[in-house]
N, C-alpha and C positions, 0 to 999 in steps of 0.2 A: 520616438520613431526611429528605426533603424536609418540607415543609411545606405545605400545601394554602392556597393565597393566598385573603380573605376574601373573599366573593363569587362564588367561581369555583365553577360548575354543575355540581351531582355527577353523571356520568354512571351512576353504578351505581342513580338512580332511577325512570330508563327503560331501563336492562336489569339486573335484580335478577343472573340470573349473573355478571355481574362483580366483585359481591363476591367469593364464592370463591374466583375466578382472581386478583384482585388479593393475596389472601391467599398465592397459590402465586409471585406474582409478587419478591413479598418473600422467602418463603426459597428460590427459584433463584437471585435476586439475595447473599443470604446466602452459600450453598454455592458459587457461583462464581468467588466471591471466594477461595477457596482453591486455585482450580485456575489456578497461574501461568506460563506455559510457560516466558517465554522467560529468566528468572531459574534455573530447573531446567535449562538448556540450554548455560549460556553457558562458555565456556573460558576459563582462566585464562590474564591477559595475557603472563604471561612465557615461555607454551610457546609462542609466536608470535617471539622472540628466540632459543628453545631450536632451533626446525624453521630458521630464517633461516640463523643457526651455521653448523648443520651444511651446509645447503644449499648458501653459498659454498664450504665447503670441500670440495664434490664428494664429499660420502657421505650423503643426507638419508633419515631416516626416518620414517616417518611418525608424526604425532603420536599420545600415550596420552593422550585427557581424560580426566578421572576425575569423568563424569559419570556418575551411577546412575539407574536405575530410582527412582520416587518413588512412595511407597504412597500412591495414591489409594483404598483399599479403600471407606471410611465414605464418601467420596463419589460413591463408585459407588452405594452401598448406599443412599444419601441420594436421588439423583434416580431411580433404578429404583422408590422407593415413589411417585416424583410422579409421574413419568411417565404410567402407565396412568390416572390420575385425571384429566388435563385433557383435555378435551372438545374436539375436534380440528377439530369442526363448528363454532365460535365466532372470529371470526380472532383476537382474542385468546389464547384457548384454544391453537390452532391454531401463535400465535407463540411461546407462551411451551413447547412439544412441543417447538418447533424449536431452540430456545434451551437448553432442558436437556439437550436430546439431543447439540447441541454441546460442552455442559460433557463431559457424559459420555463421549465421543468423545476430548477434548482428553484427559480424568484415564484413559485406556486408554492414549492415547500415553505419557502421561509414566511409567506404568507399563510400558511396555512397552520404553523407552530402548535402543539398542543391539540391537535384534532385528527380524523383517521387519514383527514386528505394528506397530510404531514409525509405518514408512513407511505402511503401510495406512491408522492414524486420520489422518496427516498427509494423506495425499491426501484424503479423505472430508471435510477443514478449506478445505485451499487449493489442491487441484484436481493436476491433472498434466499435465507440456508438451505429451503427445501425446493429449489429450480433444480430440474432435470435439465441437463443439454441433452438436445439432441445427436441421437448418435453415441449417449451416455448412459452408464448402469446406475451410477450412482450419482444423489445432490451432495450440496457445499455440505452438508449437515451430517451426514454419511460420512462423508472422506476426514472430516473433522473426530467424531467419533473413532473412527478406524485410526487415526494418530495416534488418539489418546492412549488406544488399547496397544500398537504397536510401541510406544515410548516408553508404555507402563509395561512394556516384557522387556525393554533394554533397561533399567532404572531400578533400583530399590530402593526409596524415599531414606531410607537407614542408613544408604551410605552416599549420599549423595549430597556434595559439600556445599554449605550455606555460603552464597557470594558475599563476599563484603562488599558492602556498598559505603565505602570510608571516604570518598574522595567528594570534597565538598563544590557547589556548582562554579567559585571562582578558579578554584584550580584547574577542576575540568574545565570550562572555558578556555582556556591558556593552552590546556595540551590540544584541544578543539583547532584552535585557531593554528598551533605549530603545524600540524597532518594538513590542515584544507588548504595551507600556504605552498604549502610544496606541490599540490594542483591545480587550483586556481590562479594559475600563472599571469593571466590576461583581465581577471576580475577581480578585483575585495570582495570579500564573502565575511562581513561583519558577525562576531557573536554575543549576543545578546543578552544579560539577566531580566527576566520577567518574573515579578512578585504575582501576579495575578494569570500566571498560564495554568491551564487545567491538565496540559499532557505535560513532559517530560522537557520534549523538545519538539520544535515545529521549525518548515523547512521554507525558505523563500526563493528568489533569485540575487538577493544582497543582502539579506540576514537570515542567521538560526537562532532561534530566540529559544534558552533551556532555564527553568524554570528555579527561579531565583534560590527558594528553600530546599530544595531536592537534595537528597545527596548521590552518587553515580558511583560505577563502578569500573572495573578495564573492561568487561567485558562490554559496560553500555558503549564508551570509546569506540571502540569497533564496529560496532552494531549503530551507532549515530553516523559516525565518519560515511560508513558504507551504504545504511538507507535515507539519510538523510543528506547528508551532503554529495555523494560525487551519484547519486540517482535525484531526489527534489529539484535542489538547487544546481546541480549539473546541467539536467533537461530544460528547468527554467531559462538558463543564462544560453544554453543552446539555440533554446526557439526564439530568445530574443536579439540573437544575433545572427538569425535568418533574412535575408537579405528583401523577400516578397513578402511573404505570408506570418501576417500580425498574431493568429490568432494560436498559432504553435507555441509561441513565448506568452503565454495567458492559463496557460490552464486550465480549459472549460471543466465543468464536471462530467461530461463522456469519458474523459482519461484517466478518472480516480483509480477505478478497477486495475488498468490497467498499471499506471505509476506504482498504490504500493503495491500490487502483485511484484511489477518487479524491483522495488526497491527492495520486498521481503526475500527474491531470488536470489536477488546481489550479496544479501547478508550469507546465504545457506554459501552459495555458490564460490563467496570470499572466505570462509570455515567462518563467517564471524557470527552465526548462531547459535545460539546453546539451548539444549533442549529442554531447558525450563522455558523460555521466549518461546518455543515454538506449540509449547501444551499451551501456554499463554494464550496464542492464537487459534489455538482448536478451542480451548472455553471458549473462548468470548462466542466463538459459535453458535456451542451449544448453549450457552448462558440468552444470546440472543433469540435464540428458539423461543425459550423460555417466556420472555419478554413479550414474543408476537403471538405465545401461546395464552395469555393473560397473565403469567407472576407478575407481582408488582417489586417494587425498587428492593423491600426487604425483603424478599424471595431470591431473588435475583443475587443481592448480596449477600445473602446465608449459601447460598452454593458457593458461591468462588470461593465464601472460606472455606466448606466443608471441601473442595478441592485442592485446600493448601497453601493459599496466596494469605498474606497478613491484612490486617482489619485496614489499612491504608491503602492496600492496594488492591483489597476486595469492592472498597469503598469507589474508588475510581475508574474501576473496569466496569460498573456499576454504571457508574455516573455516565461515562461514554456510550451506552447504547440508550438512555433513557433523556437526555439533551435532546430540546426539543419538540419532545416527546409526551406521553403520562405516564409518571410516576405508580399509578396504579396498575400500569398494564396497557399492552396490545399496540398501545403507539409509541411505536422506537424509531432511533435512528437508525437504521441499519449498514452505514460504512464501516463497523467491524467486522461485518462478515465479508466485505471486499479483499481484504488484507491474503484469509487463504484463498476466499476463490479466484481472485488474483492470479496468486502464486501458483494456482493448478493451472490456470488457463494461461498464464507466460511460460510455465515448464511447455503443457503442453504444444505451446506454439513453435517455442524453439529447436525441439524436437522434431516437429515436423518442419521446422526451415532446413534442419542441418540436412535431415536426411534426403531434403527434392535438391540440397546441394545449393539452398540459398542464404551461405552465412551472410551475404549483402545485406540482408533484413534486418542482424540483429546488431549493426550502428545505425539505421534508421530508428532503431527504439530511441537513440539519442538524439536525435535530428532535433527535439522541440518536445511541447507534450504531446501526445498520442494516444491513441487508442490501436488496438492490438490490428481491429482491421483497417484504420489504415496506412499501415505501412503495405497489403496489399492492393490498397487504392490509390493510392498514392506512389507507388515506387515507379512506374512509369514517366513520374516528372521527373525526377533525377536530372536526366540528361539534360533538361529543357533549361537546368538550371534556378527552375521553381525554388528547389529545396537543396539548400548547401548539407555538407556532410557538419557532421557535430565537432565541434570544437575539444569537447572534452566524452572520454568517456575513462572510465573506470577500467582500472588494468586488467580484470578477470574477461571483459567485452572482448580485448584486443585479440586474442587468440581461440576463435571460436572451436578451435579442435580440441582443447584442455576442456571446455564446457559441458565436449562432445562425450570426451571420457569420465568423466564424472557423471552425467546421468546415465551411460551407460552399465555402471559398473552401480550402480549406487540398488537398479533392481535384483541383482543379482546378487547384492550380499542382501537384502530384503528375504533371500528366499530361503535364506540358512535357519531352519528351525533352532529357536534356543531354548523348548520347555523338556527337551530329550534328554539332559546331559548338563553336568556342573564341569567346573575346572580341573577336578582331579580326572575325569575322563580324559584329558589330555596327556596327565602322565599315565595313563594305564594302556590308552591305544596304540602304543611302541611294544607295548611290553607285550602286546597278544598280538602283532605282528610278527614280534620275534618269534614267538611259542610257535606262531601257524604255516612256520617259515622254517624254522630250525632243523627239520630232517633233511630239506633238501640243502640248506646251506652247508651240514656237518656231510651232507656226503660225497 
């Protein structure tokens, strides 16, 4: 439990109802702490050598996880008695509905593992490739697509250099730990070897845990330091050192979308993306389509290869939308497709803060976890003292007018055709300026 620093202005003495809600704030905070997805989800790493196996030797089957159904009963039972009780007209109130409703949501899916209801709470968490927003031309599934076709006119697969990925999971560790020491000034931010992790790295509020056999590269350094640590584990250690409100240092699953949206922003926004990561996250996309369309698991991972990722890593990107899930098809996980629409829906948000002239909004992203609306629902407590400013944010955050010009600029070289014209057009378009120039300069 945090600790209410001395001095600091009770906001519950200019508005008495928030006592109450603070009191439900704490056991939503409580109860949600039990409901863990992605640890109930994850496959065991040797069936990832068992499907390989077989696969070279031309007879592959699809994987058996021997993930179950998890009895969320009492936690169901636990936030249906909160529920009706908070006061929906209060944005507090209001947050803390939207939060529980999420636990409850999340403790359906995990109950529900392996059947359609699975896919249902997942979508209702982190969205689905072919949602239209309102007010939008195009879905996640679309803009995905349109990546791919745009990266694929900046790229040619023939000269584009193979990463080394040389640097083994202790070393990395070590330089892991040098980078998060020089920000985490006020916290330990432990780092972790896991034999048994299914992604790469995963992000806490006092551990990152990267997966013991891996090997990494500079370029993952970067791309971890920046979406994993000073966004995860930043925001984490943020919301729990919020002085009122428990449930911003938790996590709910409402603020998936949003977190890695912008953790994935942090990466572009920091240059630490590279545009292989980023076709990365347009498949999985498309690959997830796939998934909800009925392919089954070998489907599924005969595109990512036929896309260019290696039988390892076709294997895994694989494995991530079908945890949880059937293997045969139609029931996926679908938080891979959060990552871009995320990342669309955090561009666009900041965008439209800078331009109504409210960069205040965009260190409320770091207050605690979040969700995109509410730092509109919430940014009124401010003053009250509610919600303290964030402890840590990321250097790219600090200076929201550099953010400004970068997505400014960034449509605008978008709009430079590149199928007109090779490099030597560069040396020839001086030479027919001079020519179309030369009468009037010689006379």
């Amino acid at each position: 439990m945090n600790a209410v620093a001395s001095g600091t202005p009770d906001p519950t003495a200019a508005d008495p109802a928030l006592a109450k809600l603070l009191k439900y704030d704490k056991r939503i905070a409580k109860i949600g702490s039990k409901v863990r997805i992605l640890s109930g989800l994850t496959w065991p790493v040797e069936m990832e050598a068992r499907f390989l196996e077989r696969w070279r030797a031309g007879n592959p089957e699809l994987p058996q996880p021997p993930t179950q159904p998890v009895d969320h009963a009492e936690t169901i039972e636990a936030l249906d008695d909160i529920l009706p009780r908070l006061d929906r007209g209060h944005p507090v109130g209001d947050w803390l509905y939207k939060t529980a409703w999420s636990y409850r949501v999340a403790a359906t899916m995990l109950a529900n593992v392996g059947n359609p209801r699975f896919t249902e709470c997942s979508v209702l968490l982190y969205g689905h490739p072919s949602t239209r927003y309102r007010s939008q031309d195009s879905t996640t599934f679309q803009s995905a697509a349109r990546m791919l076709e745009i990266t694929g006119q900046l790229i040619d697969s023939r000269y584009v250099p193979a990463v080394p990925y040389d640097i083994p999971a202790t070393e990395f560790a070590a330089q892991l730990r040098e980078r998060m020491g020089r920000f985490f000034t006020h916290d330990p931010v432990e780092v972790v070897l896991d034999p048994q992790l299914s992604s790469k790295a995963t992000a806490g509020s006092k551990v990152i845990r990267i997966r013991a056999d891996a090997m990494f590269s500079d370029l993952d350094l970067d791309q971890l330091v920046e979406h994993e640590a000073f966004i995860h584990s930043a925001t984490m250690l943020n919301g729990k050192h919020q002085p009122w409100l428990r449930c911003l240092g938790t996590g709910s699953p409402r603020t998936t979308r949003t977190q890695e949206g912008l953790a994935t922003f942090a990466e572009i926004i920091s240059g630490s993306m590279d545009i292989n990561r980023l076709r990365r996250l347009a498949l999985r996309v498309l690959r997830l389509q796939e998934g909800l369309d009925g392919a089954d698991f070998i489907q599924v991972f005969r595109n990512f290869l036929d896309a260019g990722q290696s039988e390892v890593d076709a294997y895994r990107s694989a494995a991530r939308i079908f945890r949880g899930g059937d293997v045969r098809g139609r029931v996926c996980f679908t938080k891979d497709g959060a990552y871009l629409e995320g990342l669309l829906l955090v561009t666009a948000f900041v965008k439209r803060a800078l331009y109504e002239n409210r960069g205040d909004t965009l260190r409320m992203l770091f207050c605690g976890r979040v969700a995109l609306g509410d730092l509109v629902a919430l940014s009124a407590l401010r003053d009250s003292g509610l919600i303290a400013g964030p402890r840590y944010v990321p250097p790219w955050a600090r200076h929201p007018e550099r953010v400004l010009a970068t997505l400014a600029f960034s449509p605008a070289a978008q709009s430079l055709r590149l199928d007109g014209f090779d490099l030597q057009r560069f040396a020839e378009a001086e030479d027919e300026v001079m020519e179309a120039g030369a009468a009037a300069a010689l006379s």
